[in-house]
C-alpha positions in Angstrom: 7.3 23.6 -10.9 6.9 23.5 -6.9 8.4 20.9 -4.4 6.7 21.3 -1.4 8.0 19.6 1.5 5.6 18.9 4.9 6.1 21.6 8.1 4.6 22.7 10.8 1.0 22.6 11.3 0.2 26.3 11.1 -3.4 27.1 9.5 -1.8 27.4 5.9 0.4 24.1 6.4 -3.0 22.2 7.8 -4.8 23.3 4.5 -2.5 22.0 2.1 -1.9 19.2 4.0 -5.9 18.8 3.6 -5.5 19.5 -0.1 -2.9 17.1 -0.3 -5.2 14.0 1.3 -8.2 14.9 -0.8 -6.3 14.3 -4.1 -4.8 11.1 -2.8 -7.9 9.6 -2.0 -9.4 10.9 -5.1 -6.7 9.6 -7.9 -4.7 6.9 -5.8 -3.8 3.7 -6.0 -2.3 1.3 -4.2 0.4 2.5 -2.5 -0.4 5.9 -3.3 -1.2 6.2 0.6 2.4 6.1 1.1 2.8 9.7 0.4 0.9 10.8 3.2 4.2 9.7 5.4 5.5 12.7 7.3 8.7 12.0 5.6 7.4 12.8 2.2 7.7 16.0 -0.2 4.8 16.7 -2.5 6.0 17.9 -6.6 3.5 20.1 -8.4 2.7 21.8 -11.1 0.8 24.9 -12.1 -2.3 24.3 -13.8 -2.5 20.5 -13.4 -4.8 19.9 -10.2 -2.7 17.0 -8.6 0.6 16.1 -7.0 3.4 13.4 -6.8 4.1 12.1 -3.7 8.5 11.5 -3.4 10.8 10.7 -0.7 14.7 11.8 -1.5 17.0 8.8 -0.4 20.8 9.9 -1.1 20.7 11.2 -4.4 17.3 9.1 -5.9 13.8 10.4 -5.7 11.4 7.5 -4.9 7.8 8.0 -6.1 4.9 6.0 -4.5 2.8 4.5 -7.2 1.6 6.5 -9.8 1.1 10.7 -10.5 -2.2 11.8 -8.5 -3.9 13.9 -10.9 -6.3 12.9 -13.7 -4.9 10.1 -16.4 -4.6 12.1 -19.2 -2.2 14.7 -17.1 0.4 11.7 -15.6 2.4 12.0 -18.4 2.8 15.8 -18.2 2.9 16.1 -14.6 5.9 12.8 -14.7 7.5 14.7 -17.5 7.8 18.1 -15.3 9.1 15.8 -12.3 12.1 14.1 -14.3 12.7 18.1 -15.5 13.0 18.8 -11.5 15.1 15.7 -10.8 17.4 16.2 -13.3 18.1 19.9 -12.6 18.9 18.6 -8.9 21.3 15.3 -10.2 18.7 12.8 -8.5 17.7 9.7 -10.3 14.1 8.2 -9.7 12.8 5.2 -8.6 8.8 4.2 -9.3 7.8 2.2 -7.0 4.5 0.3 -7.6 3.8 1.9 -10.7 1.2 0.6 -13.3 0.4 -0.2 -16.6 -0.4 3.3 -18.1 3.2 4.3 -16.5 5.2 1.7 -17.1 4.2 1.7 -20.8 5.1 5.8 -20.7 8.6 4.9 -18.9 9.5 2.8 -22.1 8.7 5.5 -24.3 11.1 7.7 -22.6 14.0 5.4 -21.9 13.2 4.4 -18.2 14.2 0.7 -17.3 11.1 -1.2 -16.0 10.4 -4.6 -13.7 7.5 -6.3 -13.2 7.3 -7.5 -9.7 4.1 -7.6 -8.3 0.2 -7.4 -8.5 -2.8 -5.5 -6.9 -4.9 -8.4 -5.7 -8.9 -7.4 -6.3 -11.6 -9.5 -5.2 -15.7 -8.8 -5.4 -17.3 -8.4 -2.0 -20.1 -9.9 -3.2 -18.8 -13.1 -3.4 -19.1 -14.2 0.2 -15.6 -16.1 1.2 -17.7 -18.1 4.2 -20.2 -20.2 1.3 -19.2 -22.8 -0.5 -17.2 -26.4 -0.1 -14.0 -24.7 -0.7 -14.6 -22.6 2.1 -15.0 -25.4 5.0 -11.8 -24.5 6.6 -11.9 -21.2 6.8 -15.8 -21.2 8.4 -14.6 -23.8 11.0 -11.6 -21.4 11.5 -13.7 -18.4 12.2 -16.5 -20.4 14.5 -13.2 -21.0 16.8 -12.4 -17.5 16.9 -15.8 -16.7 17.5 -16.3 -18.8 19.8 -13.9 -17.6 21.9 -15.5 -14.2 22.2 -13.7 -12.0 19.9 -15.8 -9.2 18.2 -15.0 -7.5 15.3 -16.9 -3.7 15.1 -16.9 -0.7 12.2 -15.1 2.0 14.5 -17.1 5.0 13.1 -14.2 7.8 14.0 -15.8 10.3 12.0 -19.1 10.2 14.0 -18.3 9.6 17.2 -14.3 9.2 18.0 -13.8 7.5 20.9 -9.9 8.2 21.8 -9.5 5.8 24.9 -10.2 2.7 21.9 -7.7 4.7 19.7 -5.1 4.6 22.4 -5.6 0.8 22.5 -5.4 0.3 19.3 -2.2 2.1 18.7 -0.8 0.3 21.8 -2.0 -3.0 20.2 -0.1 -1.8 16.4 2.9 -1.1 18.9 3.1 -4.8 20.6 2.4 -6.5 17.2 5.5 -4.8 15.5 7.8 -5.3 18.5 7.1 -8.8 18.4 7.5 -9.5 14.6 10.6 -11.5 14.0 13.0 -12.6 10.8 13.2 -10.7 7.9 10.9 -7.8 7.5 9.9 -5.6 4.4 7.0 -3.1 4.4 6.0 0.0 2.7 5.8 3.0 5.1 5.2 3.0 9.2 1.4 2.2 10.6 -0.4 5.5 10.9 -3.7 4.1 12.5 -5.4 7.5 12.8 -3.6 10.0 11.1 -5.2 11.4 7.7 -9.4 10.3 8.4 -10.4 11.6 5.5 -11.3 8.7 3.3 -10.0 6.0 5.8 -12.6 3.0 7.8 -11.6 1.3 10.6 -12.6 -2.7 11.4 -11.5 -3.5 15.3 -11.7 -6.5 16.8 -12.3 -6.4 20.7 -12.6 -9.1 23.5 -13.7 -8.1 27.0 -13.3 -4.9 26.4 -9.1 -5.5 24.9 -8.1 -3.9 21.8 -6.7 -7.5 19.8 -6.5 -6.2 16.0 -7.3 -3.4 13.3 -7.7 -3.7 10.0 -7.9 -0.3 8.2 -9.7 0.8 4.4 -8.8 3.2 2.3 -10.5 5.0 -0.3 -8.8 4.9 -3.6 -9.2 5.1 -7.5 -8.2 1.7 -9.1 -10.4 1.7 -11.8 -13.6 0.4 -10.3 -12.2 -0.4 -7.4 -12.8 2.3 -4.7 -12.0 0.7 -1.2 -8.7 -1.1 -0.1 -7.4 -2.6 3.0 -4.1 -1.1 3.6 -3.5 -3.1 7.0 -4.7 -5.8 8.8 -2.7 -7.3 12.1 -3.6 -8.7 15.8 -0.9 -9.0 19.0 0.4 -12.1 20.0 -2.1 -12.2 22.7 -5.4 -12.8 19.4 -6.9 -16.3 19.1 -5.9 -17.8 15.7 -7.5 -16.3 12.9 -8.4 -12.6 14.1 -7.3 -10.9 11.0 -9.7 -13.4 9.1 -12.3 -12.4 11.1 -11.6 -8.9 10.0 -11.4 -9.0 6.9 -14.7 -10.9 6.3 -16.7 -8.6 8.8 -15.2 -5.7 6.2 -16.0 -7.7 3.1 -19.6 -8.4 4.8 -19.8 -4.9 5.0 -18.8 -3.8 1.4 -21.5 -6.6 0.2 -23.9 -5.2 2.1 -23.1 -1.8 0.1 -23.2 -3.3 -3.0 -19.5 -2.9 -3.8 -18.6 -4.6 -6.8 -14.8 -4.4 -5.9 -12.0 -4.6 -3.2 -8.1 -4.0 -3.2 -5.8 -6.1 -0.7 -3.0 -4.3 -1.8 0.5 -5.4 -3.3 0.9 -8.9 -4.0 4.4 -10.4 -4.5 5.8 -12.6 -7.1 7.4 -15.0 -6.7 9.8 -14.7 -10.1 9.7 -11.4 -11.6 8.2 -10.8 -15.1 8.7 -8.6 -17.9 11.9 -6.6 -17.7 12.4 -3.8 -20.3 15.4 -1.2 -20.8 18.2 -2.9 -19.1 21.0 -5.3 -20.8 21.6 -8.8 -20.4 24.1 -8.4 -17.3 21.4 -6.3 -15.2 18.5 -8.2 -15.9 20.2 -11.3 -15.0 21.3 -10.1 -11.7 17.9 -8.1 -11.2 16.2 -12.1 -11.2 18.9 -13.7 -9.0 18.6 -10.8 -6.2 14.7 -11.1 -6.2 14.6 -14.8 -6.2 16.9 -14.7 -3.1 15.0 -12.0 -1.6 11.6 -13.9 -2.4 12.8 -16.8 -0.8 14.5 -14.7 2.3 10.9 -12.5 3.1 8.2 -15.6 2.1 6.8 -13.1 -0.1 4.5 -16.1 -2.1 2.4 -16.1 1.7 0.5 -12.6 1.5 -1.2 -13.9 -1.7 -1.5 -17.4 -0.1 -3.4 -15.6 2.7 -5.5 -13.3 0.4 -6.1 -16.1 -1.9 -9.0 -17.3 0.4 -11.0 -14.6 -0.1 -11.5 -14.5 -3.5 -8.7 -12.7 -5.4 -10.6 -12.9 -9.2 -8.4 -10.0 -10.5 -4.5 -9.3 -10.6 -3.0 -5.8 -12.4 0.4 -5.9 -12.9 2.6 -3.5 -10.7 6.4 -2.1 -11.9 9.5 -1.0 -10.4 10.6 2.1 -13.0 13.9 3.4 -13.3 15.3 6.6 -14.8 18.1 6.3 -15.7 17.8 2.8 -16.4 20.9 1.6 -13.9 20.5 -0.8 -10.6 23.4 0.3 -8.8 24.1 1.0 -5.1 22.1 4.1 -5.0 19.1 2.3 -6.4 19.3 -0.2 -4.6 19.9 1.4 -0.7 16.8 3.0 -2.2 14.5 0.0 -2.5 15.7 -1.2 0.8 14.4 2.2 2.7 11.1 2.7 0.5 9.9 -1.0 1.5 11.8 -0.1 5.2 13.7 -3.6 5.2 15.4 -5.3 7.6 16.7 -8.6 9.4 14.8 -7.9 12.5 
């Protein structure tokens, strides 16, 4: 068993670090990204070609999403992890975990929560057509009429490091000037990691206004996702829709059958498995207030538009199956919130 942790970029740190984004691009999911962060350690195993992705927050290891290494390794590759864990007194946290691991939690004791989906819609459904789809046409003829342009930024081919600087000054005005509660799952890393990554910009005048970023991943059939979508105060109304249907035109045109939005909230949670009575009550009162606290319902609301035909459930897995203060300083740094 080897936990490696991230260091300095000499030539053997900037191969493994290469090894490292290949296989999350290859078997990840939706939040899988997350263990790219800087601030993450990377668990492996001899013989099984994959890693999990971990960040140690006083005492409880949280993993982003499922193992990355083939389906029928997880379970031997999550079963060498709790081994690690255990030797070092940590308890572990699953964040975003599916199906296929939330079923092999309950078969070893973990507690699980069902809290959220992965939204998927087809590209090939084009969210302009149709009656339904009146207001958001008349919403993006405003924004286009007012000039804005949304462009693939081809980084691979030809980078072009004056529009990167904009855009990461842009990603910098738009989180100073968020407001209110505030939840998210790792910091914005517009350009770090290019392997596997697409980049959607949307431009006026020659001003950087918005990105929205795609990700290769492995959910299922699904194979693209868009990890991040924003524009600074200074955007016309509706930039980020404008985005996201120029990169939806651009799947279609592809023939991709399939697109991930990421996470999407519930409002309630749902099925809760391996905790007693007590904890599971107070597991649905905290949520609900937290729900209700962070508008999560309103990222589905906004990806409802575009044709969300799929939902797979997501889970919060714990081992052992205990919510206490630990856990839950945990959850608060993994999804970075706070009353900014």
């Amino acid at each position: 068993m080897i936990a490696i942790g991230r260091c300095d970029m000499s030539e053997t740190a900037t191969l493994q670090l290469s090894s490292v984004v290949e296989q999350v691009r290859r078997y990840g999911g939706g939040v899988s990204h997350a263990a790219l962060d800087p601030s993450c350690s990377h668990f492996r195993v001899p013989g099984i070609e994959g890693l999990i992705g971990f960040q140690t927050i006083h005492g409880c290891a949280v993993v982003y999403g499922d193992p990355l290494c083939a389906s029928e390794q997880q379970g031997r590759l999550a079963d060498a992890f709790a081994a690690h864990c255990e030797a070092k007194d940590w308890s572990i946290l699953y964040t975003a975990a599916t199906a296929t691991m939330q079923a092999y939690g309950r078969e070893r004791g973990y507690g699980t929560i069902e809290f959220a989906d992965l939204l998927m819609a087809d590209p090939q459904q084009d969210p302009e057509r149709g009656h339904e789809a009146r207001h958001l046409r008349q919403n993006l003829n405003h924004t286009r009429r007012l000039e804005v342009k949304v462009q693939e930024y081809r980084a691979d081919t030809s980078p072009d490091i004056l529009l990167e600087n904009q855009a990461e000054a842009a990603c910098k005005h738009w989180q100073t000037s968020r407001h209110g509660p505030q939840m998210h799952l790792g910091n914005p890393r517009l350009f770090a990691d290019r392997q596997g990554r697409r980049w959607f910009i949307a431009e006026r005048s020659g001003t950087v206004l918005g990105v929205l970023s795609m990700l290769e991943v492995s959910c299922g059939e699904c194979h693209s996702m868009i990890n991040l979508v924003f524009s600074t105060p200074a955007a016309p109304h509706h930039t980020n829709d404008l985005m996201v249907v120029t990169a939806l035109k651009a799947l279609r045109e592809e023939g991709a059958r399939s697109v991930c939005f990421g996470i999407g909230p519930r409002w309630e949670l749902g099925r809760i498995d391996g905790f007693g009575g007590i904890s599971e009550f107070l597991a649905r009162r905290l949520y609900r207030l937290a729900a209700s606290m962070m508008h999560l319902s309103g990222k589905c609301v906004f990806w409802e538009k575009y044709g969300v035909i799929r939902r797979e459930p997501l889970y919060l897995l714990f081992r052992p199956p205990h919510i206490g203060i630990r856990e839950l300083n945990a959850l608060a740094r993994s999804f970075h919130f706070s009353m900014s």
